[in-house]
VEXSE-918953 format. One line per field, with one value per residue (C-alpha): x, y, z. Coordinates in steps of 0.2 Angstrom, whole numbers, plus 5000, padded with zeros to 4 digits. Layout:
px: X; ...
py: Y; ...
pz: Z; ...
This chain:
px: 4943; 4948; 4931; 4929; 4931; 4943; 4943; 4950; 4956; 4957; 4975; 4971; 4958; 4968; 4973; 4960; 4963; 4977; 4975; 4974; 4988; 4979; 4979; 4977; 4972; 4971; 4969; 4970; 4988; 4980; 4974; 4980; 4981; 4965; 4968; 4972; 4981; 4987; 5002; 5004; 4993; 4996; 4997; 5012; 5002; 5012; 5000; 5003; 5010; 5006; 5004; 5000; 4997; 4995; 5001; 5006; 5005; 5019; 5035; 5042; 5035; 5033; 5047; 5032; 5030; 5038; 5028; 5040; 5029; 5029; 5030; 5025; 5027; 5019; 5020; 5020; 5019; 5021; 5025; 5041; 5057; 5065; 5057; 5063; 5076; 5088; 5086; 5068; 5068; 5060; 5064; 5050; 5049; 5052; 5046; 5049; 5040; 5041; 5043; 5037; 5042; 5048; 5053; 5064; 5084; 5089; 5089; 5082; 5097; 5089; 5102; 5084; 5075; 5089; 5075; 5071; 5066; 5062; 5068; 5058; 5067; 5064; 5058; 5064; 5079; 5091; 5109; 5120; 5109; 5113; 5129; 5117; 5111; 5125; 5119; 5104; 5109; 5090; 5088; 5081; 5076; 5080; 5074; 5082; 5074; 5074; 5086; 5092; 5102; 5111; 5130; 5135; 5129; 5139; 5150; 5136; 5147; 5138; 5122; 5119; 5101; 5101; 5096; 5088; 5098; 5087; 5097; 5087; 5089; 5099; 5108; 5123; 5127; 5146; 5152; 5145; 5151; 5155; 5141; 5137; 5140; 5123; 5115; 5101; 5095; 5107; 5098; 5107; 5096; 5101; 5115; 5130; 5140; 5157; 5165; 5159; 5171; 5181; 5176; 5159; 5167; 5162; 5143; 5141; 5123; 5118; 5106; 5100; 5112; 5103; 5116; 5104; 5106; 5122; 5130; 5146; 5149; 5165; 5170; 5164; 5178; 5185; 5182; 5164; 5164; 5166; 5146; 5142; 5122; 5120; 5105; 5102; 5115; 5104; 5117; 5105; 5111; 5127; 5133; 5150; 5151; 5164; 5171; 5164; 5175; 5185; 5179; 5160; 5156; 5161; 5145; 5139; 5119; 5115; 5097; 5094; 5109; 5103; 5119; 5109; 5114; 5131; 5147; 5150; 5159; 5164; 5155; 5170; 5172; 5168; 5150; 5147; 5149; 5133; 5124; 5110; 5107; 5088; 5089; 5102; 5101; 5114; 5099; 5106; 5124; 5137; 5154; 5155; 5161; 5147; 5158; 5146; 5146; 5156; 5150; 5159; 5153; 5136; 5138; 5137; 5121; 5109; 5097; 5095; 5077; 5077; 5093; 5093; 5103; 5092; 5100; 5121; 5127; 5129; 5137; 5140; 5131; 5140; 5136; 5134; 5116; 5109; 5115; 5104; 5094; 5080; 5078; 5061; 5063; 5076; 5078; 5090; 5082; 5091; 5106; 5117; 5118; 5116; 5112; 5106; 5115; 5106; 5111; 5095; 5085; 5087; 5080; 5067; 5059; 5060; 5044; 5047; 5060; 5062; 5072; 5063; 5074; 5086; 5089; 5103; 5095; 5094; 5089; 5082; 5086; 5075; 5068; 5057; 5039; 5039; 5029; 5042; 5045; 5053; 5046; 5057; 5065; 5068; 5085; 5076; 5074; 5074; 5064; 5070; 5054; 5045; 5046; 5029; 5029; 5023; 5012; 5001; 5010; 5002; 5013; 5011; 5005; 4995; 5000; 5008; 5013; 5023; 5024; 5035; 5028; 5040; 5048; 5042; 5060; 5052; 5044; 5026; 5023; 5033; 5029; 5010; 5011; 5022; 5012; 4996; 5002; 5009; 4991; 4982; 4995; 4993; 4973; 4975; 4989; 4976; 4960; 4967; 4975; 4957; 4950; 4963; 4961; 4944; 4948; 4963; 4969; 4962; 4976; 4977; 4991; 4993; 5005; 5007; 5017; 5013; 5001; 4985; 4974; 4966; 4975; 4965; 4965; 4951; 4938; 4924; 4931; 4921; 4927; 4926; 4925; 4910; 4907; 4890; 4894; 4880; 4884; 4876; 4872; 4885; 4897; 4899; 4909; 4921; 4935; 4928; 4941; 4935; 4938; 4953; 4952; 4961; 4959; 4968; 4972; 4975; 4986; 4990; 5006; 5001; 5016; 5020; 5025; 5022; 5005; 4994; 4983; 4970; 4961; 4944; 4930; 4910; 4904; 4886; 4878; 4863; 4849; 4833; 4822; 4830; 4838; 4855; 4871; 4887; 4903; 4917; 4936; 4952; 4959; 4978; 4982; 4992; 4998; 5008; 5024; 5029; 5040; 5053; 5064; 5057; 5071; 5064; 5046; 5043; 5027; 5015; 5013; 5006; 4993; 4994; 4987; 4984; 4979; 4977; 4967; 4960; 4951; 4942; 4932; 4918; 4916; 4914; 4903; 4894; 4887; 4870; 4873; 4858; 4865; 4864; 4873; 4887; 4893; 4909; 4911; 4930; 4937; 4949; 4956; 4971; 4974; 4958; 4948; 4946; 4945; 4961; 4955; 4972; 4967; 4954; 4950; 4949; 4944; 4942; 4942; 4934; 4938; 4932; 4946; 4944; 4960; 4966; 4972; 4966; 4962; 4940; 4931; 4924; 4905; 4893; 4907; 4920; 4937; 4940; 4927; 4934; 4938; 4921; 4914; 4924; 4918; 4898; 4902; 4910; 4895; 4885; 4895; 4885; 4891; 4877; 4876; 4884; 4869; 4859; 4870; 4866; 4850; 4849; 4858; 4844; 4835; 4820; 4803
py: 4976; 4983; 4990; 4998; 5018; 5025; 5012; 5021; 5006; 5005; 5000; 4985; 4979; 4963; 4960; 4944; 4936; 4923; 4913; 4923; 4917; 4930; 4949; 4957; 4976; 4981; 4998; 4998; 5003; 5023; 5027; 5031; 5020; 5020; 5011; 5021; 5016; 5027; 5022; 5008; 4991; 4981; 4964; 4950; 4941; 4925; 4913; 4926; 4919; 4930; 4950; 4961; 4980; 4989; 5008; 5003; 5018; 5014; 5020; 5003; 4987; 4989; 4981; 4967; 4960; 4944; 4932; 4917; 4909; 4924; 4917; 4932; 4953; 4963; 4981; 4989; 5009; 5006; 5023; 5013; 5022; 5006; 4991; 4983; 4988; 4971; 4956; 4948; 4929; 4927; 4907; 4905; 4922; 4915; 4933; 4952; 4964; 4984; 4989; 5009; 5014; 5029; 5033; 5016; 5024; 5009; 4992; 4979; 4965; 4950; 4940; 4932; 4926; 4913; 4906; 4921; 4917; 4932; 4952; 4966; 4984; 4992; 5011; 5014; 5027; 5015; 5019; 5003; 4986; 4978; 4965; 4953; 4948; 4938; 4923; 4923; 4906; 4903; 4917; 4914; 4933; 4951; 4964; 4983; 4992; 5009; 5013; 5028; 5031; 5015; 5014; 4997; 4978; 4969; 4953; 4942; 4926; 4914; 4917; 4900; 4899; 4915; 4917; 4932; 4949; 4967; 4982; 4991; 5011; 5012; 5028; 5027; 5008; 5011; 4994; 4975; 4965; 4946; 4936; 4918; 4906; 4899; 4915; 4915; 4933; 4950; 4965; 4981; 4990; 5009; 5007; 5018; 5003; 5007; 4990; 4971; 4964; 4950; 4937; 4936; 4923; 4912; 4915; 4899; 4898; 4918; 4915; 4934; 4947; 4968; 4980; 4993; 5011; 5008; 5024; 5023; 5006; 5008; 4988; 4971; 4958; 4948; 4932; 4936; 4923; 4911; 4913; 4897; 4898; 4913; 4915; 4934; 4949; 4966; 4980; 4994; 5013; 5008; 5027; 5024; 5007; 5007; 4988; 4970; 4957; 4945; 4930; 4933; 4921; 4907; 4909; 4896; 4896; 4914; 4917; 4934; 4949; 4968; 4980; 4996; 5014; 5013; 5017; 4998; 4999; 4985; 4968; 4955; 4941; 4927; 4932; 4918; 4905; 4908; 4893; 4895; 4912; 4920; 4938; 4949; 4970; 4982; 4997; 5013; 5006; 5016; 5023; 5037; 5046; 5041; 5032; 5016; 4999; 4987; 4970; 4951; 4938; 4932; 4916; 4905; 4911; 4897; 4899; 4920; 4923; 4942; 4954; 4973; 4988; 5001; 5015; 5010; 5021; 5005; 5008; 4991; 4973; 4959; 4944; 4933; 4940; 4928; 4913; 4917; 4902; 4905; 4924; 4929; 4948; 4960; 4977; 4988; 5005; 5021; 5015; 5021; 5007; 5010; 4993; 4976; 4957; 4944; 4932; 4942; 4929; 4915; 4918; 4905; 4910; 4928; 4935; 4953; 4967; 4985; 4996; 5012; 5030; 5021; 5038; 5033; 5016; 5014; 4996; 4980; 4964; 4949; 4946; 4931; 4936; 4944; 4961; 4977; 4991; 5005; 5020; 5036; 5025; 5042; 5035; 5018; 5019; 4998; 4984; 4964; 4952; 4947; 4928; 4918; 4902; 4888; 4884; 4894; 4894; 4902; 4913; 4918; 4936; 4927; 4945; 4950; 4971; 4980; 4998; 5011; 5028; 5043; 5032; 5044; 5036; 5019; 5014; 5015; 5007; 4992; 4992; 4990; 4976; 4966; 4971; 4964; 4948; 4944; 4950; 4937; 4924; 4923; 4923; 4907; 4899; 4903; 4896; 4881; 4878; 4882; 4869; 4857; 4861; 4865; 4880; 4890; 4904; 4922; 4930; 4948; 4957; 4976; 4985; 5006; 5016; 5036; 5039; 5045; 5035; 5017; 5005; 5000; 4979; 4988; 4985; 4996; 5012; 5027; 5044; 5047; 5031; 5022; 5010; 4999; 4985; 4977; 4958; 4947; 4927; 4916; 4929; 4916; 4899; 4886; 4897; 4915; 4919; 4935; 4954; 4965; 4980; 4996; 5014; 5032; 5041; 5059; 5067; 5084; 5085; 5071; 5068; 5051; 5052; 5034; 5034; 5022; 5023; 5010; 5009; 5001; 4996; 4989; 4980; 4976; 4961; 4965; 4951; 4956; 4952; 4966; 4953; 4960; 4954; 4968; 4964; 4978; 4973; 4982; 4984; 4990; 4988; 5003; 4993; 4983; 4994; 4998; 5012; 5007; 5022; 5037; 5050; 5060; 5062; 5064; 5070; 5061; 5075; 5068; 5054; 5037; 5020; 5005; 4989; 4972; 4957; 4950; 4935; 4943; 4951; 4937; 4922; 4909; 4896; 4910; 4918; 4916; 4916; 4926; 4944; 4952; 4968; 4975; 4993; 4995; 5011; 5015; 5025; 5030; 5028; 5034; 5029; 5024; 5023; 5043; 5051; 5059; 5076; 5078; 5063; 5056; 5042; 5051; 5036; 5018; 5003; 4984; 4968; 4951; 4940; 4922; 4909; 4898; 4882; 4876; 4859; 4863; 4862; 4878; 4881; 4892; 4906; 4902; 4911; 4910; 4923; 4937; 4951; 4949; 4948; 4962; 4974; 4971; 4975; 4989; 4997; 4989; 5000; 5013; 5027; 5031; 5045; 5040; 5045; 5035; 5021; 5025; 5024; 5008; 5001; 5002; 4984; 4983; 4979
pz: 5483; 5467; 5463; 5480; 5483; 5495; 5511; 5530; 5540; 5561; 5564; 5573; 5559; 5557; 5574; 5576; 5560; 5567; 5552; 5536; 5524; 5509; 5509; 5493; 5487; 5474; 5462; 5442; 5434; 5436; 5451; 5466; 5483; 5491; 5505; 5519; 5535; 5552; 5561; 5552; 5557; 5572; 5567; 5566; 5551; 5555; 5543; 5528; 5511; 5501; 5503; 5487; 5490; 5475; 5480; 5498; 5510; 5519; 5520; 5528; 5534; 5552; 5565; 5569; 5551; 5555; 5543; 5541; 5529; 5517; 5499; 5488; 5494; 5478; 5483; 5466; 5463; 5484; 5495; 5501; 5504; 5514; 5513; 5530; 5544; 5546; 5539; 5544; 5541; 5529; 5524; 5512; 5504; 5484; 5476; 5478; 5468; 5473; 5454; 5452; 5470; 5465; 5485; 5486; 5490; 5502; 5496; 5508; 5515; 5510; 5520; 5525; 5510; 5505; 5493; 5484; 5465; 5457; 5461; 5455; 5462; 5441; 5441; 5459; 5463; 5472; 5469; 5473; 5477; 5492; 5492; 5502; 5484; 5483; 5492; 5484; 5474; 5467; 5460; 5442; 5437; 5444; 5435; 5436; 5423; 5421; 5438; 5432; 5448; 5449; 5447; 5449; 5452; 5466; 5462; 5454; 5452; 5464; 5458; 5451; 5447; 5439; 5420; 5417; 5419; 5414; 5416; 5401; 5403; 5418; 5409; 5425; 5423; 5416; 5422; 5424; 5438; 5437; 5432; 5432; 5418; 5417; 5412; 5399; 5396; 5398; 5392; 5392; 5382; 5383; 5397; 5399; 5397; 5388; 5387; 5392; 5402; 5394; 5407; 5397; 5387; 5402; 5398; 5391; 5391; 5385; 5373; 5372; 5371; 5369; 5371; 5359; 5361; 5373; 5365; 5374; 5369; 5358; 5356; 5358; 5366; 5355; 5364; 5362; 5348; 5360; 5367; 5357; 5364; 5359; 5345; 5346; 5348; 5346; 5343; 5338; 5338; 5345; 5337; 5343; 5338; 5322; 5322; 5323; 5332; 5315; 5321; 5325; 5312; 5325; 5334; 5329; 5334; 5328; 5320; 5322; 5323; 5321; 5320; 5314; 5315; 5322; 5315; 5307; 5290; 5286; 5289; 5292; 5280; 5294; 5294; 5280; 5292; 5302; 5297; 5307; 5305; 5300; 5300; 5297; 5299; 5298; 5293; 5292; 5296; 5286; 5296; 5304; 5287; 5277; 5265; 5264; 5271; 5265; 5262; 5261; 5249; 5257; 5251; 5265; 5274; 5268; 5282; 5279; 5278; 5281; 5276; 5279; 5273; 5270; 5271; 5270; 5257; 5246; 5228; 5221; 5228; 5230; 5217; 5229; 5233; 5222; 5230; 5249; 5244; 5260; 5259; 5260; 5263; 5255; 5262; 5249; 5251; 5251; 5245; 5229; 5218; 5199; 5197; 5206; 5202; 5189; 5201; 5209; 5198; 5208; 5224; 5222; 5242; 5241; 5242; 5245; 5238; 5245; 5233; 5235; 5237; 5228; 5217; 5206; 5200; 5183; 5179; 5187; 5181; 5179; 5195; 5202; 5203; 5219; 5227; 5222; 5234; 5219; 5227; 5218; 5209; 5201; 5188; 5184; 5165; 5161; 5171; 5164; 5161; 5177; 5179; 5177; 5187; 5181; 5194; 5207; 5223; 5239; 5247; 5265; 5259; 5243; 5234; 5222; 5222; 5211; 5217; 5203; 5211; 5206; 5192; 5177; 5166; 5162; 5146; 5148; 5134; 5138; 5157; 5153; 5141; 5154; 5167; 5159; 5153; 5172; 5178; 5164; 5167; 5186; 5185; 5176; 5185; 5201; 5192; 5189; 5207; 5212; 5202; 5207; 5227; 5228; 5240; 5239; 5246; 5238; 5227; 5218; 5208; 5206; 5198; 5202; 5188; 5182; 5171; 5167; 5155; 5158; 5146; 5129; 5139; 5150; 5139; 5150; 5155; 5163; 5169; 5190; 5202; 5196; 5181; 5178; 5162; 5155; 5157; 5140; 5142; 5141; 5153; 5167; 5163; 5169; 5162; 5172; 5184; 5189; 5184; 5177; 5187; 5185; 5193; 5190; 5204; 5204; 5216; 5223; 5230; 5242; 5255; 5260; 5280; 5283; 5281; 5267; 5254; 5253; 5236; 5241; 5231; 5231; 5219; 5217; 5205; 5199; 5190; 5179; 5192; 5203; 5213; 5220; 5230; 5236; 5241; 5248; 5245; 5245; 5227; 5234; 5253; 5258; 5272; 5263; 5263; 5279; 5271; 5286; 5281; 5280; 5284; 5272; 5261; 5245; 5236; 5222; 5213; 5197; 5193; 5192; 5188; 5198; 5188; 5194; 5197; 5212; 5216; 5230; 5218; 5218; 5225; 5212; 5220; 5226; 5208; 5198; 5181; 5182; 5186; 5172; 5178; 5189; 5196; 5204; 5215; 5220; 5234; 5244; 5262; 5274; 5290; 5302; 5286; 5283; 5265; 5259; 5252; 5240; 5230; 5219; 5208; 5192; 5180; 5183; 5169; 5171; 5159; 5162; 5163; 5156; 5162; 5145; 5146; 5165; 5159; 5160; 5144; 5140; 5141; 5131; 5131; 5119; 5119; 5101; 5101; 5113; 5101; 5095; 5114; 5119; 5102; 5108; 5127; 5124; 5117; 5134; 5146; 5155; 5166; 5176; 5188; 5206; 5214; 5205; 5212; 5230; 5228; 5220; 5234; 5245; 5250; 5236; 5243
């Protein structure tokens, strides 16, 4: 009936229906109850089993209801201010849903649903819940969210069967009563909750633990180590939070534990022996005097695969770093540190390093080939060689990124030519893995630095977004991996709040006979940084150059050696793919790249030849007028 309009139904409309065992009305999750009853309905519906009423009318079943084979009551967003007077037996009632009833201030005795599986009472305004819960012994799930009114949870102990616990926002919730040992799932997100009881050491089976945004919490029981099921403890914005229990390291099957923004500032030493543990956050974690977390020796966590402090006040980094042997994700923004470990080197699995807002940096050391976060990296003067593997593997992300914006300090002149070699040296190792495997996933490296000109290794450079090359016989050949591309972009105080910058571009192949085949790509995918701190912007106030190969460029198998001729047009995106008026592309630069070495014998092209190559292309290149372009876009006859 959920399509219906407003429906006015007799109150004896189901008086005859002896047997119906299913009544449902429903309403979408916005509108309003348009089902309308007066005086409520006269029927006993003894075959009922299952009663769903979206927006119910009601303000309580009537004395009559006495539907023994009940298994499901749904009245969500219902008009109920108390559900039933007594206890109606109600033997094979298994679920209660009356979630959103705002009116709900008396909690039903369900001394008569013995059976009942699953609770909903969340968004309601009840104030104590009904001691009768007690003897609900197969009760898997009760749900409370957002009570705001409620105070306290009767004695829980006997609830056998239970094994999920959601007490999120329930901003009065000071205390938790006793609860059952065979718990699963206690989520206290954003309770009032000052202290856990100490008889939580019993909870033997808690696999999730959320006490987030619980800003009275001052302490965790020490015997909180002894949860050995637990695999997730969520302590976020515990603000009052200041102290970790010694032994948490003896919980043994931890994977993922988020500490960020409270007042932790010092991590205890035991935390090396999580053995099982993946992910690792204490964000924005640095005591409540601002003096800078302080970190053990990391040693020990061989199974870390994402590690977070961003935002610590950090000053030195422990050596150990190096040794985290499955990291894949390293957050160090925003930290003050003048310098990162070598050991930094041999992290064979990481794939990804923020550093950015690290202001007083002034040197990286060798790092694995790996996409760099240095956003206003404003001290950074030095950056080691960048490794080269020396084979192709696909990462997950299949991209390389190395983003320097703000760091006007470094050596140009240096950062180029290693930036250029990683860029030639990566299009081969990918060549050759694409010869090897037939299909391969797409690859592209881009580096971001200050500056103004398109380097001299752009052998076709042309003022504004848009460059056409002239491409002689012989261009396309076993060793053709695709094409160098590089773009200057030019900012005017531009103000990164957390939004991208997508560098796009068409590219348009074009054969003597007029014959012609376009492709769009993204160059630099903004969305790769998540900028996951920003408690402050800064500004791109200069310009700067993106460079970088992509293999998306062209599709190998897919080109005629007879194109003679290809335009690329750049541009720019923010967010939902609009135009960002305080930026342009100023110039742009081409270079067809050639892989050395891959094992394929050269065809009509040989390499030996390139300077020579390069000095006739250069006088090839044409900047024709944009429009132009446009024009020629359009389908020939």
């Amino acid at each position: 009936m959920s399509k219906l309009g407003d429906m006015h139904l007799n109150r004896r409309a189901f008086m005859k229906m002896h047997k119906l065992r299913f009544l449902k009305f429903d309403s979408s999750l916005h509108d309003k109850n348009r089902v309308h009853v007066f005086d409520g309905l006269e029927s006993v519906f003894t075959k009922l089993r299952y009663l769903h009423w979206y927006g119910s009318p009601f303000k309580s079943l009537s004395s009559n209801f006495q539907s023994e084979n009940l298994v499901t009551l749904d009245m969500r967003h219902s008009q109920v201010e108390q559900l039933w007077n007594g206890s109606p037996q109600l033997v094979n009632l298994k679920e209660i849903n009356l979630a959103w009833s705002k009116h709900l201030t008396n909690c039903p005795d369900f001394s008569g649903a013995p059976n009942l599986v699953s609770l909903n009472l969340s968004f309601t305004s009840l104030c104590e819940i009904s001691s009768s819960i007690q003897h609900l012994n197969k009760l898997n799930d009760l749900y409370l969210v957002n009570c705001k009114r409620l105070r306290g949870l009767p004695d829980c102990t006997d609830l056998k069967s239970l094994r999920k616990l959601n007490l999120i926002l329930c901003s009065n919730l000071k205390m938790l009563p006793e609860l059952p040992c065979n718990i699963e799932l206690l989520n206290l997100h954003a309770s009032a909750i000052e202290e856990l009881p100490s008889s939580v050491k019993y909870l033997s089976k808690l696999v999730k633990l959320d006490l987030s945004s619980s800003k009275k919490l001052k302490s965790l029981p020490n015997n909180i180590s002894e949860l050995k099921s637990l695999k997730h403890l969520r302590l976020t914005r515990c603000s009052k939070l200041d102290k970790l229990p010694d032994e948490i390291g003896t919980l043994d099957s931890l994977r993922d534990f988020e500490a960020e923004e409270t007042a932790i500032k010092e991590v205890p030493s035991s935390i090396i022996n999580l053995n099982n543990l993946q992910k690792l956050s204490f964000e924005g974690s640095k005591g409540q005097d601002m003096v800078g977390l302080s970190l053990p020796p990391l040693s020990g966590l061989h199974s870390l695969k994402e590690l977070d402090l961003t935002d610590c006040a950090i000053t030195k980094l422990p050596d150990s770093l190096g040794s985290l042997s499955s990291l894949n994700k390293l957050y160090l923004g925003r930290n003050n540190f003048e310098s990162i470990p070598a050991s930094i080197k041999n992290l064979s699995s990481l794939q990804y390093l923020d550093i950015s807002y690290c202001e007083a940096l002034q040197s990286l050391p060798e790092l694995p080939l790996i996409s760099t976060n240095a956003y206003n990296c404003i001290s950074l003067e030095v950056i080691s060689c960048l490794s080269v593997p020396d084979s192709f593997v696909a990462t997950p992300s299949s991209s390389i990124k190395f983003d320097l914006i703000n760091c006007f300090k470094l050596d140009r002149n240096v950062l180029i030519e290693e930036a250029l070699l990683k860029i030639q040296s990566l299009a081969t190792l990918w060549k050759g893995h694409y010869y090897e495997y037939l299909s391969v996933t797409p690859h592209s490296t881009v580096f971001c630095f200050p500056g103004s000109e398109v380097p001299k290794w752009f052998s076709f450079q042309s003022l504004g977004s848009f460059i056409t090359i002239k491409l002689p016989p012989g261009w396309l050949n076993d060793n053709f991996v695709g094409f160098g591309l590089c773009s200057v972009v030019a900012f005017r105080d531009h103000e990164d709040n957390g939004a991208f910058l997508d560098i796009n571009f068409e590219c348009k192949l074009i054969s003597e006979d007029g014959q012609w085949d376009v492709s769009h790509d993204t160059f630099y995918d903004g969305h790769w940084n998540t900028n996951r701190s920003l408690k402050k912007c800064y500004k791109i106030g200069s310009d700067h150059v993106y460079m970088g190969f992509d293999s998306t460029t062209i599709y190998l198998d897919d080109i005629d050696e007879l194109y003679d001729e290809i335009c690329f047009q750049f541009y720019l995106e923010g967010p939902l793919a609009k135009p960002i008026e305080c930026c342009k592309v100023k110039k742009c630069g081409v270079r067809l790249m050639y892989a050395q070495d891959i094992g394929k014998p050269s065809a009509s092209f040989n390499s030996d030849d390139e300077d020579e190559f390069w000095e006739s292309m250069e006088k090839s290149i044409s900047s024709d007028d944009e429009d132009e372009f446009w024009e020629s876009m359009e389908e020939p006859n």
